[in-house]
N, C-alpha and C positions, 0 to 999 in steps of 0.2 A: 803734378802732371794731371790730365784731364783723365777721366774715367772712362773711357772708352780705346777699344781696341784699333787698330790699325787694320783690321782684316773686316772685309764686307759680310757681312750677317745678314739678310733679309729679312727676316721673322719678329726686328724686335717691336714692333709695334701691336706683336701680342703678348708682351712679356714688360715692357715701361716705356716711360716718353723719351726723344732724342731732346739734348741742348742743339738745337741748328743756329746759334750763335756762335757755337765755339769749333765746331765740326759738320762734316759732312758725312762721315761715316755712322754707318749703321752697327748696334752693338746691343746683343742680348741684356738688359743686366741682371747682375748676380741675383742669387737667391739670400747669399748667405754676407755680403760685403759690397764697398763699392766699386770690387773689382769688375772688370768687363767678362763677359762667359760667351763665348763663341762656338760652344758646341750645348748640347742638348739637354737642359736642366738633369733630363731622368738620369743622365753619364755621367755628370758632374758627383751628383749625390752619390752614386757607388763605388766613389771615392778612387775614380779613375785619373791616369797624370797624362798630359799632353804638352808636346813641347812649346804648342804658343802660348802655355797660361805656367804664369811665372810661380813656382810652387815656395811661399815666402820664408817656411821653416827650413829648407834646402838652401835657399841661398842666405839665411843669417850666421853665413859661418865666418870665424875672426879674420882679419887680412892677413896676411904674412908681415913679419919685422923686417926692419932692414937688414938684421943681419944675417937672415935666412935666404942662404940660397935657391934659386927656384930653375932647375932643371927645364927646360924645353926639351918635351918628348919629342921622338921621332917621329916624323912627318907619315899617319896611316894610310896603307895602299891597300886597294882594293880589285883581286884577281890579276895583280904585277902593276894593277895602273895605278898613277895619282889619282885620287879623290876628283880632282877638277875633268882630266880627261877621260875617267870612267864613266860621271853621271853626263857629259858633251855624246858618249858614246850611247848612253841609255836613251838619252835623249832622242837621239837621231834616230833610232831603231822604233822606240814605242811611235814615232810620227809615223814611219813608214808599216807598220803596222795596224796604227790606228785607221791610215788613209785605205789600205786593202779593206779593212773590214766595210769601213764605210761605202766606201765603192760596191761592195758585194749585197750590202743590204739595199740599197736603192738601185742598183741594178734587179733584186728577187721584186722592191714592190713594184719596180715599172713593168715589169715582165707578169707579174701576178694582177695586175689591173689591166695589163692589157687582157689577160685571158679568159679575167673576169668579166669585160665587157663582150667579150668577145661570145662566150656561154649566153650573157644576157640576153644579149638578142638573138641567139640562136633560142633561146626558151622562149621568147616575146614570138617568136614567126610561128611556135608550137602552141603557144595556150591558147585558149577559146576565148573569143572576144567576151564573151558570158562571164567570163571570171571575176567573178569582185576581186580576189588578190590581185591580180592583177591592173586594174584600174589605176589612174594616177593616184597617188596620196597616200596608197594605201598602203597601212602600217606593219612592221614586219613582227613575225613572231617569235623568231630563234633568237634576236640581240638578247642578250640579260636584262640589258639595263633598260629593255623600255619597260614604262610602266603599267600594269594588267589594267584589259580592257574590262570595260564596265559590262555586267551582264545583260545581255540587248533584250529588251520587252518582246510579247513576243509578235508576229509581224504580223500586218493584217492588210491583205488590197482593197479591202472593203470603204467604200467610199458615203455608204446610208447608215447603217447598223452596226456598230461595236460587234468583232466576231466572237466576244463572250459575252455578249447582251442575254440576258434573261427576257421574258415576255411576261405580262400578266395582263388580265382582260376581266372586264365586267361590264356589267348590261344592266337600264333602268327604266322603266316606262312614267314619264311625266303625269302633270296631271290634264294636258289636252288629250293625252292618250298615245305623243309620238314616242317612238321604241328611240333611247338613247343608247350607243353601245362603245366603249371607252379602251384603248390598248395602250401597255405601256411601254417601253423600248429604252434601247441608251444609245446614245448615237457615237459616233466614233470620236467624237470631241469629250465624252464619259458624263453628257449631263443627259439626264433622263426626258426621255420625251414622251408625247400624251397625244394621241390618233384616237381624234373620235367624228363618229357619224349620229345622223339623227334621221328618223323614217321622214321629214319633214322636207332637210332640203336635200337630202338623200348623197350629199359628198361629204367625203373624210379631209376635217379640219387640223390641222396642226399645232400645238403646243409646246412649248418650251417649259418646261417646269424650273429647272435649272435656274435658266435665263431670267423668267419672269421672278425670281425668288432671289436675285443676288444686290437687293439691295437689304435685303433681312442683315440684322442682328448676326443672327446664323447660318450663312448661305447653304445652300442645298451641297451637301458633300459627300454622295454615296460612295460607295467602295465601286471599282471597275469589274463589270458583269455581277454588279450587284442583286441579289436574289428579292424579290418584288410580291408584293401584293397587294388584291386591292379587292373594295368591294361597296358597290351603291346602294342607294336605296332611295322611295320617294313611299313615306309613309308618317303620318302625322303632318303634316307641313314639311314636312321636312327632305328635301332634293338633294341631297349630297352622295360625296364619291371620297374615300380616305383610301390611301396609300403608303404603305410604310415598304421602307427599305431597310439596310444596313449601312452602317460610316463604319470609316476604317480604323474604329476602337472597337469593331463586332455590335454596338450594342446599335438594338432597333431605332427607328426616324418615322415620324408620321407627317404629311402634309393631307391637306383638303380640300374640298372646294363645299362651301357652303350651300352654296345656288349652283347646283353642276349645269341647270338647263338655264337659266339666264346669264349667271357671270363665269363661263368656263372657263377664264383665263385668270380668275385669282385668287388663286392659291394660298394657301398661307398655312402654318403650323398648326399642329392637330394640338388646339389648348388641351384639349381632354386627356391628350394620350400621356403619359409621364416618360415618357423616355426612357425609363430605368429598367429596361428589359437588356441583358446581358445572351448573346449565342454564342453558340462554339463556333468558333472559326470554319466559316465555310457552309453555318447553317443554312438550310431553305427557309422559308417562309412560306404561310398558307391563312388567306383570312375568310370571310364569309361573315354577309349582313341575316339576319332572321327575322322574320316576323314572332316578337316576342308574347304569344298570349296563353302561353302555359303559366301556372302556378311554380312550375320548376325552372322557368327562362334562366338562362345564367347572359342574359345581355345581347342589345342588336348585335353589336360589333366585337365579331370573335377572333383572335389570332392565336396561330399554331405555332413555334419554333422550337430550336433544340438547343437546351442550355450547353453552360459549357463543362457540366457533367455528364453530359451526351440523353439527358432524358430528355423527352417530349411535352414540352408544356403548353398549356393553354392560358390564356389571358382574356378577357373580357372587358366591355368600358360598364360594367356595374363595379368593379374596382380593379385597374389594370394592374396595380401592385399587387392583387391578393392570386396568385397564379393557382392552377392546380398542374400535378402533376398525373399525365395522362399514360404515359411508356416509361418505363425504365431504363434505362442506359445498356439493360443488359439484354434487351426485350428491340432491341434498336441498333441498324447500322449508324455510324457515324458520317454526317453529314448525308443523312438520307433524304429523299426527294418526301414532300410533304403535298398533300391534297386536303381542302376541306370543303365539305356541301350543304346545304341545307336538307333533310327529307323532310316529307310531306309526314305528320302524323293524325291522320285525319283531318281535317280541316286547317289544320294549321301546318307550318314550317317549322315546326321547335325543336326538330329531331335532329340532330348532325353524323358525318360521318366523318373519319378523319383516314385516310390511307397512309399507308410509312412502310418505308423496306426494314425486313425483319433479318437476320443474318442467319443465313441457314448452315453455312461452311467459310471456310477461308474463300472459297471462291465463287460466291452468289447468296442472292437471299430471294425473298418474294415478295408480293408488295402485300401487308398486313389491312385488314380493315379493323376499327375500332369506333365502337356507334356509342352516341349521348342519348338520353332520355331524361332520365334523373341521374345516373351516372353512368361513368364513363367503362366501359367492357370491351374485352377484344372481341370479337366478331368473325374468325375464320380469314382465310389465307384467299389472296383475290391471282393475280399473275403470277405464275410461279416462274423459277429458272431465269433469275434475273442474274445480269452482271453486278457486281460490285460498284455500290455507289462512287459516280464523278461526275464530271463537270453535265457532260451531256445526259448524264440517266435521271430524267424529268418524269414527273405525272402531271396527269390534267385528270379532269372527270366532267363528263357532257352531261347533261339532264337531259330526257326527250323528251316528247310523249305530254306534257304539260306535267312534267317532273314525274311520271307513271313509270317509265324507263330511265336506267343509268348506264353510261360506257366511261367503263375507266382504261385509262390513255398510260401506256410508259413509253417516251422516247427512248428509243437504245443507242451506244454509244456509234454505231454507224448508219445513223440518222433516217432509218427505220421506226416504225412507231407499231408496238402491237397492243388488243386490246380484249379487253373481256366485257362482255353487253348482256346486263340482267333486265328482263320485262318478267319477268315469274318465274324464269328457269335462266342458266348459265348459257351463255354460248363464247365460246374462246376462238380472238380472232389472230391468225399469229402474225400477220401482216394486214396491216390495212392500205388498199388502193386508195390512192387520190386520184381522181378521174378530172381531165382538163388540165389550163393551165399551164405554168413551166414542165415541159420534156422533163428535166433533168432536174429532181427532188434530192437534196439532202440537208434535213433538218438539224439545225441545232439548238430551239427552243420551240415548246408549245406551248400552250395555254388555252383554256375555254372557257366561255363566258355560261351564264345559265339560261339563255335564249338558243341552247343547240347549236352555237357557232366555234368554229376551231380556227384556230390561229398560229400560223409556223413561221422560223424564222428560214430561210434556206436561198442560199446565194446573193444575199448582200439584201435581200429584199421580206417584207412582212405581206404574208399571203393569208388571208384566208377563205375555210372548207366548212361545208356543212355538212352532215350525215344524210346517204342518200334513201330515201323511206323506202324506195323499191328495193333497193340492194344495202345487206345491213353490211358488209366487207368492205362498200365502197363510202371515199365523200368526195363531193363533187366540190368542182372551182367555185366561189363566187366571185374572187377580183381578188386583186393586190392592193394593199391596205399603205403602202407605203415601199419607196415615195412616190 
């Protein structure tokens, strides 16, 4: 006999192959023989009996002899009936049985589909056309079985400026004498862009850093509202502008422009810099060029950030790997806004200062000073009553006065800016006016340059203000820097 059952099985094509030579029927096979298995390996095995699989120790019992009489039992009835006209009667019953229910269940979904549509649009004539759920396509959230939405970035109408763009700004005077002045920005497409003006032909040119850098080795790959700094200079022969940011392994990025007054547009990697500066997640950034003619210079080009011990370290290009540590972790908010400036120490610029929010409570800190000379000391407490550092709690520091005067700058997180202005005494400003300009101010990045200029990011646009010398509370408009 062929090894296959007489009863349709569907499933055995995940369990062995059919002969479609000898049969058409479909049949589990065995686990254990080449008998056919028509119910569920897992059943089988728990050594369960079923009357269509022929149980082979059961039926090897002897025949009967001939001279053994063999009794025909009485024909079994079942509730007074024959066997044949009871299961005609079961039969007929379960059809008409089966056909009510059926009848009943497609009668509830036509009546429940009607009612359902029927809600629908009575909900469609109430929702506000405003409704994203409501819109065509859009996907429901109570099924089970759909799969969870991806968590959506966050939204931005902003069509010039990245609305978590950072600012960074700096200023350089050539050697014909024109005032160079440089900002940096991220545009909503996340590559970093470069607005610079010159006293010469007196408009603000455009830059693509990103762009002009993506045929490098290592295309330009900052992190989105990546934290920024930058700083020029034109001393020795020498005319450049370096920029360092962060990529999204935390650790710092330096690009530059060699010739910032004749070739502004090529950029390329900062050979000097090494890369191997590591931040905590979410660090600032703060750099600053010097005029190095002290005996104690620790290097033109200085940068500020925060390890990912949370201390505050400094790095120099007299050896960028050989860092100092300037704050301690415990002496420091985490992820706090960083400032850094040159002062005048007599004749010369070799002096620095570094600001950083100090943690005063669970719920605020202040913004700390910490001055350089030959080393580094705290210095006394500058803006007090500050919120807890995030995204928008920024500092800047303006130099006036031909660096005679300093105003240090905290944006706050509802886009307010206040500030403290020293010329030989303290004077605390708790708001500052912007006088001119856009009506309607609210910042979300600042920056200044050390030419007395301030720079804000606020409604999709890059503005900047200069300090007004009649009124020290106020700065006045000079234009929109972008676009």
């Amino acid at each position: 006999m062929l090894p296959y059952s007489t009863l349709e099985v569907p499933t055995v094509e995940n369990f062995g192959p059919h002969d479609y030579e000898t049969t058409n029927k479909e049949a589990v096979g065995h686990a254990d023989s080449i008998y056919p298995q028509p119910v569920p390996l897992e059943i089988d095995a728990a050594g369960a009996y079923f009357p269509e699989v022929v149980n082979p120790h059961e039926s090897e019992q002897p025949p009967p002899s001939d001279d053994t009489v063999v009794e025909k039992p009485p024909a079994r009835r079942i509730c007074g009936l024959s066997k044949r006209v009871f299961y005609i009667v079961l039969a007929v019953g379960l059809i008409v049985v089966i056909g009510a229910i059926v009848g009943g269940v497609v009668g509830g979904a036509l009546g429940g589909k009607q009612h359902q549509t029927s809600k629908q649009s009575s909900d469609s004539q109430n929702e506000s056309p405003s409704d994203p759920s409501s819109a065509p396509g859009a996907s429901s959230t109570s099924s089970s079985s759909s799969s969870p939405s991806p968590t959506p970035s966050p939204s931005s109408s902003n069509e010039n400026v990245l609305n978590i763009s950072k600012l960074a700004s700096s200023n350089m005077t050539d050697d014909n004498g024109y005032a160079h002045r440089f900002v940096f920005f991220q545009d909503t497409h996340n590559a970093i862009i470069q607005r610079r003006w010159d006293s010469q032909n007196r408009t603000w040119v455009t830059s693509n850093i990103t762009h002009a850098m993506r045929g490098s080795t290592t295309p330009v790959n900052p992190l989105p509202g990546t934290p920024m700094a930058v700083a020029s200079c034109n001393y020795n022969t020498k005319v450049q502008t370096h920029l360092w940011f962060t990529v999204p392994n935390n650790y710092v990025s330096a690009v530059c422009l060699n010739h910032a007054d004749t070739a502004p547009d090529d950029w390329v990697y900062d050979s000097k810099f090494t890369g191997s500066l590591e931040t905590y997640p979410g660090s600032q950034l703060a750099a600053v060029w010097q005029r190095c003619w002290s005996e104690y210079c620790i290097g033109n080009w200085v940068l500020a950030y925060q390890t990912p011990e949370g201390d505050i370290n400094v790095a120099n290009a007299t050896d960028w790997d050989a860092t100092t540590k300037v704050i301690g972790g415990r002496d420091v908010a985490s992820n706090s806004s960083l400032g850094l400036i040159p002062q005048l120490n007599g004749l010369g610029t070799d002096r620095l200062v570094l600001i950083s929010e100090s943690l005063d409570s669970q719920t605020g800190g202040s913004m700390q000073k910490t001055s350089y000379l030959t080393e580094w000391i705290p210095d006394g407490l500058l803006i007090e009553d500050l919120p807890l550092p995030s995204r928008n709690l920024q500092f800047a520091i303006i130099l006036m006065e031909n660096w005679t005067q300093t105003m240090f700058l905290a944006l706050r997180p509802n886009g307010t800016v206040s500030a403290l202005w020293w010329g030989g005494h303290f004077t605390s400003i708790p708001s500052v006016n912007f006088r001119g300009g856009p009506s309607s101010l609210n910042f979300t990045a600042i920056s200044a340059g050390e030419d007395s200029m301030f720079y804000g990011i606020s409604n999709d646009e890059v503005l900047q203000y200069e300090p007004d010398p009649d009124d020290l509370f106020s700065f006045a408009y000079v234009g929109r820097v972008y676009p």
